[in-house]
NUZAKOL-407031 format. One record per residue: x, y, z of N, C-alpha, C in turn; chain. Coordinates in nm, 4 decimals. Example, Ala and Ser with C-alpha at 12.3 -4.5 7.8 and 13.67 -1.06 7.14 Angstrom:
% residues 2
(node (1.3190, -0.5690, 0.7800), (1.2300, -0.4500, 0.7800), (1.3200, -0.3300, 0.7800), A)
(node (1.2850, -0.2250, 0.7080), (1.3670, -0.1060, 0.7140), (1.2900, 0.0030, 0.7870), A)
This chain:
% residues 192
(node (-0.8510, 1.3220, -3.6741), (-0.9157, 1.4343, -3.6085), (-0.8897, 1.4249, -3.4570), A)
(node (-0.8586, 1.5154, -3.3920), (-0.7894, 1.5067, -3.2538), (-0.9546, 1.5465, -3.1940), A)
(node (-0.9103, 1.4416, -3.0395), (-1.0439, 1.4489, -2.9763), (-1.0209, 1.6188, -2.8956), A)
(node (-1.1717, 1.6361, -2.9049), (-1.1808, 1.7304, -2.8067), (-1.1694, 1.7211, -2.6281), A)
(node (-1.0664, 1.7991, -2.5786), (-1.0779, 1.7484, -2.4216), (-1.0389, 1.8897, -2.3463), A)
(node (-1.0777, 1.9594, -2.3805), (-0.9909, 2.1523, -2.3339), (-1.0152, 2.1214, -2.1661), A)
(node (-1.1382, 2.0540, -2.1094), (-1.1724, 2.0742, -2.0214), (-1.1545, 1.9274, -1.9054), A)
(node (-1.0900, 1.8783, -2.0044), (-1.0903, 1.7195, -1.9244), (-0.9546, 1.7343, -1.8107), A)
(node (-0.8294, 1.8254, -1.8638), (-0.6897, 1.7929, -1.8076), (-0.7053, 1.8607, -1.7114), A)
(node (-0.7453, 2.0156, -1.7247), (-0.7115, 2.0894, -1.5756), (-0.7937, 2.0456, -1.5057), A)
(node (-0.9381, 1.9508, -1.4766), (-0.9854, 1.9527, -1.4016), (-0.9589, 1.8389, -1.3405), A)
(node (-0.8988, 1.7448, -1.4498), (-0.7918, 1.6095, -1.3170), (-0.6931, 1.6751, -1.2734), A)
(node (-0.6197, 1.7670, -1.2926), (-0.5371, 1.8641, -1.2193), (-0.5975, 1.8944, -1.1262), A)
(node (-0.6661, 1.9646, -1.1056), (-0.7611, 2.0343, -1.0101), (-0.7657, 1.9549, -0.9096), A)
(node (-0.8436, 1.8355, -0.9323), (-0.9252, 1.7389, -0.8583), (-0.7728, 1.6298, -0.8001), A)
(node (-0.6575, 1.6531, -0.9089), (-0.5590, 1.5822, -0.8347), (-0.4697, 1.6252, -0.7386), A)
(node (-0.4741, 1.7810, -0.7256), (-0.4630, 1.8268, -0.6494), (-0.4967, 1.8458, -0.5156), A)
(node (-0.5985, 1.8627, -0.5109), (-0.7136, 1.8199, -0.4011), (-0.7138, 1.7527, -0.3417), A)
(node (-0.6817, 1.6245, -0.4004), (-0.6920, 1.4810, -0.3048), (-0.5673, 1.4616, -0.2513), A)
(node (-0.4498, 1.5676, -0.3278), (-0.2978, 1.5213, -0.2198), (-0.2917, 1.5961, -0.1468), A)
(node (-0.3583, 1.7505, -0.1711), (-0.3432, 1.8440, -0.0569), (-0.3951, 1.7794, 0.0725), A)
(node (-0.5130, 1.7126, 0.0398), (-0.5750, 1.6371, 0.1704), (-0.4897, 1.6006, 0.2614), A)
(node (-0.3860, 1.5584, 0.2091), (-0.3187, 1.4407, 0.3151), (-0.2180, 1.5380, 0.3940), A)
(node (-0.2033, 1.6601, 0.3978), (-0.0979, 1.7142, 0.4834), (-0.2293, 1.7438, 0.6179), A)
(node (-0.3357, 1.7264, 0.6367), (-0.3663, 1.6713, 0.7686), (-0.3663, 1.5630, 0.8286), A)
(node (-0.3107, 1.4603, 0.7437), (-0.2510, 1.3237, 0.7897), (-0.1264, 1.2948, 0.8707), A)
(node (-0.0866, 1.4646, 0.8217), (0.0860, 1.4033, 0.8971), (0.1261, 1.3209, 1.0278), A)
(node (0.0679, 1.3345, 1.1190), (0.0966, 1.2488, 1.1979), (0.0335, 1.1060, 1.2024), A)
(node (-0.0512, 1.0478, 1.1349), (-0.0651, 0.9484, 1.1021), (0.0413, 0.8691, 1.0129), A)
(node (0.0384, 0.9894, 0.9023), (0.2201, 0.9122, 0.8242), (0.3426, 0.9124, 0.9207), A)
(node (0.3617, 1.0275, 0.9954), (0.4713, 0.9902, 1.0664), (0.4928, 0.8448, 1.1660), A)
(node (0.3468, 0.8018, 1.2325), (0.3226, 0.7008, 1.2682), (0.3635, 0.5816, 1.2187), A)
(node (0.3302, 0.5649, 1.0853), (0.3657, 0.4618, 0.9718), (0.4797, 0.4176, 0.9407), A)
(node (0.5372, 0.5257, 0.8949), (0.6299, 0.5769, 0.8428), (0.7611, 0.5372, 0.9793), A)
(node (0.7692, 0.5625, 1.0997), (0.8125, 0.5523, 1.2341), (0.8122, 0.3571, 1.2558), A)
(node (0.6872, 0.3297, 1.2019), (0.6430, 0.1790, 1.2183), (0.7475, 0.0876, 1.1156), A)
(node (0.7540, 0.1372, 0.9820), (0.7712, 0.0496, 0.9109), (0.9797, 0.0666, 0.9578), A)
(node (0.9924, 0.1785, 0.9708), (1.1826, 0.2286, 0.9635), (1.2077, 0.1112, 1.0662), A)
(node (1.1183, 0.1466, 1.1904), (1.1358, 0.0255, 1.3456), (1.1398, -0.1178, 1.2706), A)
(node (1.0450, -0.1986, 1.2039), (1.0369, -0.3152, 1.1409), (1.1719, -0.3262, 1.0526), A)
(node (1.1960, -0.2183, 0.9615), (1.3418, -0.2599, 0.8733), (1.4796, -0.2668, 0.9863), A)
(node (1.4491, -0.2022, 1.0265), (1.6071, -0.2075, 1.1510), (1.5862, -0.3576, 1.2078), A)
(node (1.4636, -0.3914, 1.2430), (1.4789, -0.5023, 1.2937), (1.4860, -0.6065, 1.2428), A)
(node (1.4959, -0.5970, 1.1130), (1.5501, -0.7159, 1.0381), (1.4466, -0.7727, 0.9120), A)
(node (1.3215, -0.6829, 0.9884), (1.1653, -0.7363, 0.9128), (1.2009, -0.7251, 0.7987), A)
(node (1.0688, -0.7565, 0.7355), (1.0372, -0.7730, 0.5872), (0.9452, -0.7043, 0.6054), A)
(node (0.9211, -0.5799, 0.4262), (0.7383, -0.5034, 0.4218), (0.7148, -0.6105, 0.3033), A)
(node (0.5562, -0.6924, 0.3585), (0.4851, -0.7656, 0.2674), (0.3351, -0.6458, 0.1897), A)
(node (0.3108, -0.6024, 0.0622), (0.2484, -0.5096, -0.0064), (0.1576, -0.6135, -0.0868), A)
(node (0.0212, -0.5131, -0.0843), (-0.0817, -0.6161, -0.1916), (-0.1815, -0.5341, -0.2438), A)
(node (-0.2762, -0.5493, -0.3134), (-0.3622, -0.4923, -0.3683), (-0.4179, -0.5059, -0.4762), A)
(node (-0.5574, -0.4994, -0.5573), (-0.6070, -0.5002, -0.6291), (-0.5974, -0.4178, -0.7586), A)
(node (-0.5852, -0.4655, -0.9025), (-0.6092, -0.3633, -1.0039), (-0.4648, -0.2737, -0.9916), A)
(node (-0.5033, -0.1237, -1.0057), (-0.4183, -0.0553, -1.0005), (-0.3574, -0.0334, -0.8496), A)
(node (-0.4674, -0.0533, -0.7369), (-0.4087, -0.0573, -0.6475), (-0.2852, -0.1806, -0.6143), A)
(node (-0.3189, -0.2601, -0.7079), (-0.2224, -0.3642, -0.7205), (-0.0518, -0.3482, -0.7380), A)
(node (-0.0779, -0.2563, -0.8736), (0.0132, -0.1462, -0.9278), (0.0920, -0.0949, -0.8402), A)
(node (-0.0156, -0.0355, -0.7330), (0.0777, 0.0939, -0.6394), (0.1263, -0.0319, -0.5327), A)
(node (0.1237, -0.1486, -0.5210), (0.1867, -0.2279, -0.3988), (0.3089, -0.2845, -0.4671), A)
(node (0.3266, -0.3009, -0.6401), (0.4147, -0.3540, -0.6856), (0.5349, -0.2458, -0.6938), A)
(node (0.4904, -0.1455, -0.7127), (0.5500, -0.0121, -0.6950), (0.6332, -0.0383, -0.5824), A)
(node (0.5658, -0.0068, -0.4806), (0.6494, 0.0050, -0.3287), (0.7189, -0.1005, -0.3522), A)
(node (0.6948, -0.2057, -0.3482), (0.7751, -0.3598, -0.3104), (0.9064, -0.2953, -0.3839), A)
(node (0.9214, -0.2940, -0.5223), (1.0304, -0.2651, -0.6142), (1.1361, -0.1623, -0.5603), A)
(node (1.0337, -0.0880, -0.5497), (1.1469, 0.0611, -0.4629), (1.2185, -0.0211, -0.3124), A)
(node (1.1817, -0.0807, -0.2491), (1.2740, -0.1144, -0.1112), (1.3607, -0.2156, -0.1451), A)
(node (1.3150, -0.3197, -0.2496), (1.4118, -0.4033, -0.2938), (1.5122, -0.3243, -0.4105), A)
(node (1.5059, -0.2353, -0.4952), (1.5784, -0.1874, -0.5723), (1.6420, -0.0629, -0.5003), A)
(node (1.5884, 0.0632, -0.5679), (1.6146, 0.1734, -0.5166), (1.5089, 0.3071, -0.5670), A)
(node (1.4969, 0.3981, -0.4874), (1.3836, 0.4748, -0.5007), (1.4792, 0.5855, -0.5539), A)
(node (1.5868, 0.6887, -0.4201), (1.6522, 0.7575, -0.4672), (1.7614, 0.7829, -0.4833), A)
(node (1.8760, 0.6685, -0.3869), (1.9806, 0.6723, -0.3598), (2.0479, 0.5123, -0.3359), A)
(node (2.1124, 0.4963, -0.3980), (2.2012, 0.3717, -0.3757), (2.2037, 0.2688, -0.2571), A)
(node (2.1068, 0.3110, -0.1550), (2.1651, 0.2658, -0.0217), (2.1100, 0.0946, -0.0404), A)
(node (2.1499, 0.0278, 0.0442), (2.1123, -0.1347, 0.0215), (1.9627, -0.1661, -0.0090), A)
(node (1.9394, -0.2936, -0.0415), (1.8185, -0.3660, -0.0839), (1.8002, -0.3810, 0.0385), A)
(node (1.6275, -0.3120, 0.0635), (1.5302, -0.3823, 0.1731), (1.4279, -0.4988, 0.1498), A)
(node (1.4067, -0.5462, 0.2428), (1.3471, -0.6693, 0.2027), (1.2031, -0.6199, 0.2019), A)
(node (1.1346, -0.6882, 0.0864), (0.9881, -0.6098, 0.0496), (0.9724, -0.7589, -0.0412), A)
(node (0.7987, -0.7741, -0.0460), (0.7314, -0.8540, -0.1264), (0.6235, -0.8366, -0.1748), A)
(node (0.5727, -0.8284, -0.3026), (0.4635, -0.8021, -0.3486), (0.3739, -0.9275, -0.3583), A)
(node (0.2778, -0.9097, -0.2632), (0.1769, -1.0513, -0.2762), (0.1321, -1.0605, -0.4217), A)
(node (0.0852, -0.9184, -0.4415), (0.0149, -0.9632, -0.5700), (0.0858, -0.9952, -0.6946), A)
(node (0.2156, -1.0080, -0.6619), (0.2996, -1.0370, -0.8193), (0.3276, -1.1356, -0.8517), A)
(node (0.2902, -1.2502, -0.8313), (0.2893, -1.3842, -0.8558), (0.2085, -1.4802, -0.8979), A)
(node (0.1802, -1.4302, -1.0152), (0.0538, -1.5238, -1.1073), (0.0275, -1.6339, -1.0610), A)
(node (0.1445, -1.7421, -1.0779), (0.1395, -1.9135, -1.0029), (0.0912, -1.9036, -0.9178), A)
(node (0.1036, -1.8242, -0.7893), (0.0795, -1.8240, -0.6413), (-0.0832, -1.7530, -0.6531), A)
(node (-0.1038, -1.6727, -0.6913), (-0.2396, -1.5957, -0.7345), (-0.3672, -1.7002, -0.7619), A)
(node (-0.2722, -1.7769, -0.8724), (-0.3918, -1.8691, -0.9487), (-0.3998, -2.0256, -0.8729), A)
(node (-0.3192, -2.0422, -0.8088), (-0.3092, -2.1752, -0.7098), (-0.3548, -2.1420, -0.6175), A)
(node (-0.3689, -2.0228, -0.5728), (-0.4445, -2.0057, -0.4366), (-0.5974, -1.9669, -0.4511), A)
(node (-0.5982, -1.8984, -0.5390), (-0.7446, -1.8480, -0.5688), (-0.8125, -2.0073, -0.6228), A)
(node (-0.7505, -2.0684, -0.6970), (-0.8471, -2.1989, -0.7716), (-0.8448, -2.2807, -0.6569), A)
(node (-0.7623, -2.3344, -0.5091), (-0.7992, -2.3733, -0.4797), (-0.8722, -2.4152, -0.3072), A)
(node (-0.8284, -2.2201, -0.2789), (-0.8956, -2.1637, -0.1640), (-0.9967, -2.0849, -0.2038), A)
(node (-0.9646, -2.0051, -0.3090), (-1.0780, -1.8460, -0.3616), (-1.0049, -1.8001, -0.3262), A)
(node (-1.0900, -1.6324, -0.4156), (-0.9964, -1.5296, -0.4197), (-0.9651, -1.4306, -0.2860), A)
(node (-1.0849, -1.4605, -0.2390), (-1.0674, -1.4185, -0.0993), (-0.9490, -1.4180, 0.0320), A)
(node (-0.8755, -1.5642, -0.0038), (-0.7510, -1.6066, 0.0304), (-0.6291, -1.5628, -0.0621), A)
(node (-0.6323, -1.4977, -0.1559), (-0.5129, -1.4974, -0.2177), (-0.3844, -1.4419, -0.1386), A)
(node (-0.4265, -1.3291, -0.0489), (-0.3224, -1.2956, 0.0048), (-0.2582, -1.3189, 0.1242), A)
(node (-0.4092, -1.3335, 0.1967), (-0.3950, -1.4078, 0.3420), (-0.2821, -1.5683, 0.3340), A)
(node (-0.3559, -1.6639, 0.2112), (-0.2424, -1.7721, 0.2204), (-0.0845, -1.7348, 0.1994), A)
(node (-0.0575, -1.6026, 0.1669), (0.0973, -1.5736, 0.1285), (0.1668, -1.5543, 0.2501), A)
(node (0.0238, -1.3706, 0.3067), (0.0362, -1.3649, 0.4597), (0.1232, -1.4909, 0.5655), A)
(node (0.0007, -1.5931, 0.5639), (0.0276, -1.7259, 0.6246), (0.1913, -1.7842, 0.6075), A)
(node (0.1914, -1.7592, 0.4962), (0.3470, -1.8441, 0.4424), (0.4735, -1.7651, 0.4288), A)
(node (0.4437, -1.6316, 0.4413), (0.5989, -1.5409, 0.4327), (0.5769, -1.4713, 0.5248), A)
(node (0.4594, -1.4509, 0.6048), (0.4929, -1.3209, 0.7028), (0.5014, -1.4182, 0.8356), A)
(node (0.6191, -1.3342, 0.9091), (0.6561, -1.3155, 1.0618), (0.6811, -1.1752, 1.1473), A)
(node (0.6011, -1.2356, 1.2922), (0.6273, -1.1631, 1.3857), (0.7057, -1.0088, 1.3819), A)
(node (0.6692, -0.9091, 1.2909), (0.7241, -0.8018, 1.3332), (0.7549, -0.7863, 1.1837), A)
(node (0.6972, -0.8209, 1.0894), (0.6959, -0.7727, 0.9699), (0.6027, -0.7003, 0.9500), A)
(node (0.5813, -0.5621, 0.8102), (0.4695, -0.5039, 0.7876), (0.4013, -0.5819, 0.6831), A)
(node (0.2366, -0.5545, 0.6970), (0.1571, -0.5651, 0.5932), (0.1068, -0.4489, 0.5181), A)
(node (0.1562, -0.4102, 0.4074), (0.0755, -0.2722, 0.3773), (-0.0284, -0.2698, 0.2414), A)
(node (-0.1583, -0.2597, 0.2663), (-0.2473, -0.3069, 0.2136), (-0.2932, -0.1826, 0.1048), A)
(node (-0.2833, -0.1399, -0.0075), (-0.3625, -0.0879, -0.0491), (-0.5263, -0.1101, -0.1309), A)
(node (-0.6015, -0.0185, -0.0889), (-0.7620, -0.0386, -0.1370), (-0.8037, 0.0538, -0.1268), A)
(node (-0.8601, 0.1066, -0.2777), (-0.9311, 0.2232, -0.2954), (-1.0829, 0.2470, -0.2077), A)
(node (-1.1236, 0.1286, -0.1996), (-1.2641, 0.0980, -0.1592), (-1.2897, 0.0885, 0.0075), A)
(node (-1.1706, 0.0251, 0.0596), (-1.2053, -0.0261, 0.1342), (-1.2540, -0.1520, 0.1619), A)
(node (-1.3100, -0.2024, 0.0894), (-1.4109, -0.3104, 0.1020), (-1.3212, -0.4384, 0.0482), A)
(node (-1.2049, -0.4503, -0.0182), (-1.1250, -0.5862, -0.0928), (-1.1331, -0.7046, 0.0023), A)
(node (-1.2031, -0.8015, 0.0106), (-1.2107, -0.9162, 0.1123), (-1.0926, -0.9350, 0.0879), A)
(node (-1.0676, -1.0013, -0.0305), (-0.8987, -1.0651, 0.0086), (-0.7874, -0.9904, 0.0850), A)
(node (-0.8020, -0.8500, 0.0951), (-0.7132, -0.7288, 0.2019), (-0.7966, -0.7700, 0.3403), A)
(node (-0.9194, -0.7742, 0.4068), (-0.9649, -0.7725, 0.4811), (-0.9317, -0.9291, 0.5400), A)
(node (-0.9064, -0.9982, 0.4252), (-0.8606, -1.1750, 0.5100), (-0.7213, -1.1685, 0.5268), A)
(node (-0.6413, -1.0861, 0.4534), (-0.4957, -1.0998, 0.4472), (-0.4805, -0.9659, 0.6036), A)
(node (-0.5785, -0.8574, 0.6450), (-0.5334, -0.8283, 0.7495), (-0.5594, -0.8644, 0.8915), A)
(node (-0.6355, -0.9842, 0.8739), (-0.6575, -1.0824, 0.9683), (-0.5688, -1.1305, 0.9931), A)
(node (-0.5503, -1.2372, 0.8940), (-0.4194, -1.3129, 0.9674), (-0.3280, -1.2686, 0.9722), A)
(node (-0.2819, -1.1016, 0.8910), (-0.1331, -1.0753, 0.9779), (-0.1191, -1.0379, 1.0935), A)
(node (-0.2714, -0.9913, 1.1494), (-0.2847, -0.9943, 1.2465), (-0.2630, -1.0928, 1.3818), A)
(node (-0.2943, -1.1972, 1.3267), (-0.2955, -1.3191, 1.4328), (-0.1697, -1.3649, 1.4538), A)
(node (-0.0708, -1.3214, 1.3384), (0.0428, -1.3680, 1.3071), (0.1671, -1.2590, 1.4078), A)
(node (0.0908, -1.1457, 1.4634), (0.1653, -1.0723, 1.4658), (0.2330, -0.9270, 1.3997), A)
(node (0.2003, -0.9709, 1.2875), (0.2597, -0.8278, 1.1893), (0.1827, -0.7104, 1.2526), A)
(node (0.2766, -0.6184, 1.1806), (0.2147, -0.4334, 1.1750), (0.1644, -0.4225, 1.0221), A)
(node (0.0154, -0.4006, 1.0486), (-0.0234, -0.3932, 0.9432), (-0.0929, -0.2036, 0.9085), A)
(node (-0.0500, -0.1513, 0.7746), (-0.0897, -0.0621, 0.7553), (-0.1403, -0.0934, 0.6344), A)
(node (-0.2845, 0.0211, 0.6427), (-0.4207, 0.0053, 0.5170), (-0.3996, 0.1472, 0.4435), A)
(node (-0.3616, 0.1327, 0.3284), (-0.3909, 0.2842, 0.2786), (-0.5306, 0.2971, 0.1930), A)
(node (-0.6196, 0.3571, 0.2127), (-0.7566, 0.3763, 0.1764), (-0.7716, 0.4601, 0.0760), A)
(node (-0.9018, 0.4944, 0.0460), (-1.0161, 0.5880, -0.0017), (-1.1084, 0.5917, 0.0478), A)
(node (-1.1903, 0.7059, 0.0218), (-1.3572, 0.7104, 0.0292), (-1.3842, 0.7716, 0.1604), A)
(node (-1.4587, 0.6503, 0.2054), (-1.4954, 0.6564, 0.3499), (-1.3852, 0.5894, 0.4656), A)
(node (-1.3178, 0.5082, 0.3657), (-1.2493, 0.4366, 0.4504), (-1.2826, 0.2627, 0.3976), A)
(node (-1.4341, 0.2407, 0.4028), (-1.4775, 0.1132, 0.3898), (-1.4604, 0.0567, 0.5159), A)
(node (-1.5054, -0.1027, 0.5246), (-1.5278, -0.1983, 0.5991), (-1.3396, -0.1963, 0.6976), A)
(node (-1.2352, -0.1673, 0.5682), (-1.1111, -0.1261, 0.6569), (-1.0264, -0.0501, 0.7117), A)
(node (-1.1608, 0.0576, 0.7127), (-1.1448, 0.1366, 0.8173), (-1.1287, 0.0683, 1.0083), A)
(node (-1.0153, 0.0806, 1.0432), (-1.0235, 0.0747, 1.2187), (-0.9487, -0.0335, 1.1817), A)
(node (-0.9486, -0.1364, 1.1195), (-0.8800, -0.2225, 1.0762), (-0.7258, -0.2539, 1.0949), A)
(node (-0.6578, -0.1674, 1.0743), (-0.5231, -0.2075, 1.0228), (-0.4621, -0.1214, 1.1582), A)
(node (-0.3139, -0.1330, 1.1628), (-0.2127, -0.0671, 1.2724), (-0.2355, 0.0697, 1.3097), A)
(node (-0.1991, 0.1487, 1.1297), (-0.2349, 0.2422, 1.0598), (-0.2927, 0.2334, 0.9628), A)
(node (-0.3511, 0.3749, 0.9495), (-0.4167, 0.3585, 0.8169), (-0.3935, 0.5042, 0.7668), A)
(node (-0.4141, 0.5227, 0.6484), (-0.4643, 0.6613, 0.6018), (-0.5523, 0.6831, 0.5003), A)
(node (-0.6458, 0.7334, 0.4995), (-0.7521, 0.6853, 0.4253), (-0.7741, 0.8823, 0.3255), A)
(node (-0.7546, 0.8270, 0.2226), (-0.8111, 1.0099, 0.1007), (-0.9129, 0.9900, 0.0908), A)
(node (-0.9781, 1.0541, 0.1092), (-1.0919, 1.1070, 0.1193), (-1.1698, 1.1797, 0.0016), A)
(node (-1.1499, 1.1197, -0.0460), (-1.2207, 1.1570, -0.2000), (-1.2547, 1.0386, -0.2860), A)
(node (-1.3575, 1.0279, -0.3542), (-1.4682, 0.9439, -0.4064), (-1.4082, 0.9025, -0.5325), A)
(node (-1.3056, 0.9471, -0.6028), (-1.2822, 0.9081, -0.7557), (-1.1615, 0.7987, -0.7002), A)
(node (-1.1517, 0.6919, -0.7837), (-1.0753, 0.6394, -0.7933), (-0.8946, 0.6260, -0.8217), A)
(node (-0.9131, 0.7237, -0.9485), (-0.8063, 0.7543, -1.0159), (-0.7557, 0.8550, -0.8885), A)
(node (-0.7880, 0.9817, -0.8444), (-0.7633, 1.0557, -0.7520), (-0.6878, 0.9948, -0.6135), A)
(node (-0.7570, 0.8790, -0.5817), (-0.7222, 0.8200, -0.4678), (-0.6028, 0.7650, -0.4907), A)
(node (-0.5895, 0.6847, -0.6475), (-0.4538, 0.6185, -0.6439), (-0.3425, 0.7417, -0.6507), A)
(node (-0.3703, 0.8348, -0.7304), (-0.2662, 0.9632, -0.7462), (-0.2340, 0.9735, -0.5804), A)
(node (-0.2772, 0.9863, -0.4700), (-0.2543, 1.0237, -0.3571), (-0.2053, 0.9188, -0.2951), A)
(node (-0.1808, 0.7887, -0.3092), (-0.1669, 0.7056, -0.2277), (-0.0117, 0.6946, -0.3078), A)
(node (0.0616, 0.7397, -0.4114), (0.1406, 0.7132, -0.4983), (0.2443, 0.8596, -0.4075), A)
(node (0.1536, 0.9575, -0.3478), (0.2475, 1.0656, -0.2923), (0.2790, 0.9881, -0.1528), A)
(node (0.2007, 0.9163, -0.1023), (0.2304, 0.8450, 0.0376), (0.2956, 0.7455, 0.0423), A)
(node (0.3176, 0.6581, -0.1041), (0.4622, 0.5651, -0.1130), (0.5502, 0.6496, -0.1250), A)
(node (0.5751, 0.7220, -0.2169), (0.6861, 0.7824, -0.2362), (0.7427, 0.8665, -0.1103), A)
(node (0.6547, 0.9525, -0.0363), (0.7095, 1.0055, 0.0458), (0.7754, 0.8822, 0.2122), A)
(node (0.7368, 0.7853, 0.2167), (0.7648, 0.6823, 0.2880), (0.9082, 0.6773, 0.2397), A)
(node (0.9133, 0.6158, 0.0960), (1.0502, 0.6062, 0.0793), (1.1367, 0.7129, 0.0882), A)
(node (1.0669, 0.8152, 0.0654), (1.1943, 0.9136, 0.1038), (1.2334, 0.8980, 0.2759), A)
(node (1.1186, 0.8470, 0.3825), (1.1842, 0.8687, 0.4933), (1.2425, 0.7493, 0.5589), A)
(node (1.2156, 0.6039, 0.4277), (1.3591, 0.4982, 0.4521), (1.4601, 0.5006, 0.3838), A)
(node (1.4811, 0.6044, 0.2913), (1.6051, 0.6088, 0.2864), (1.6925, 0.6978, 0.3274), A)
(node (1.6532, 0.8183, 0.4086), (1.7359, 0.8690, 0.5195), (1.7325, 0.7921, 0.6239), A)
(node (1.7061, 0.7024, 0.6532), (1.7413, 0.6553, 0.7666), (1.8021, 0.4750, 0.7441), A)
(node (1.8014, 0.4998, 0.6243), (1.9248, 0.4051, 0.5340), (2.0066, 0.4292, 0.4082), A)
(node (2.0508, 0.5457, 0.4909), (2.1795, 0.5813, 0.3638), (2.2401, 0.5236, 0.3070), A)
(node (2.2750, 0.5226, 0.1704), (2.3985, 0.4612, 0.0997), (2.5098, 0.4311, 0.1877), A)
């Protein structure tokens, strides 16, 4: 017997709509970013990506696209996903906490003029809030992509851009148009 849902799809349509339309008053905040991270790849940097859950998802996402390819052939950028490393995850969390998981990676792969780009629906992920500390101290450009209100990392990061909308699922749909559209503007400015 097929579930009933007539009313469930258009209104995550609706509502997913909504939360990406949001972001074309961001534009100059993305261009900011977006301007930040192209400056860091020319210069040789590395983008270090992290996040929780699905936001986890959307950092493994990005990492893959600069090291592989998003739309066009052009070379492998250097990108790392903190959170993709079980060993490193579970050695750091068992024997700093989880709070450190990313900050100790921070500590150990990031330099001077690399990005940090943090995603968190909440705002609130201590382990994002310790990992944008020390890339801080370290030097990096760190950008926070948000939800909500923003949370505790709000003001926080280089850049940020924060959707503004309360559902979860919504927020990641929008933060998935702000990777993607990033990569579209490193790979014009690293053509095949």
């Amino acid at each position: 017997m097929p579930v009933v849902s007539k009313s469930i799809l258009p209104q995550a349509i609706a509502e997913s709509c909504a939360a990406v339309q949001s972001l074309a008053a961001q534009q100059a905040a993305f261009d900011r970013l977006a301007a930040a991270t192209v400056q860091a790849l020319r210069a040789g940097n590395k983008i270090l990506t992290c996040g929780n859950g699905g936001s986890g998802a959307d950092a493994m996402h990005m990492a893959e696209e600069f090291i592989g390819r998003y739309r066009s052939n052009r070379r492998s950028l250097p990108a790392v996903c903190l959170n993709a490393d079980p060993t490193a995850l579970t050695c750091i969390a068992n024997d700093f906490g989880y709070d450190e998981v990313f900050a100790r990676q921070v500590e150990g792969l990031g330099t001077r003029g690399d990005v940090l780009v943090c995603f968190t629906t909440s705002g609130n992920s201590a382990n994002c809030l310790r990992a944008f500390a020390v890339a801080k101290a370290r030097g990096l450009v760190t950008i926070a992509l948000l939800g909500k209100d923003g949370g505790k990392a709000k003001g926080v990061a280089d850049f940020e851009i924060i959707v503004g909308h309360r559902d979860t699922a919504r927020i990641q749909e929008a933060h998935t148009v702000i990777l993607h559209a990033l990569l579209e503007v490193v790979e014009r400015e690293f053509p095949a």
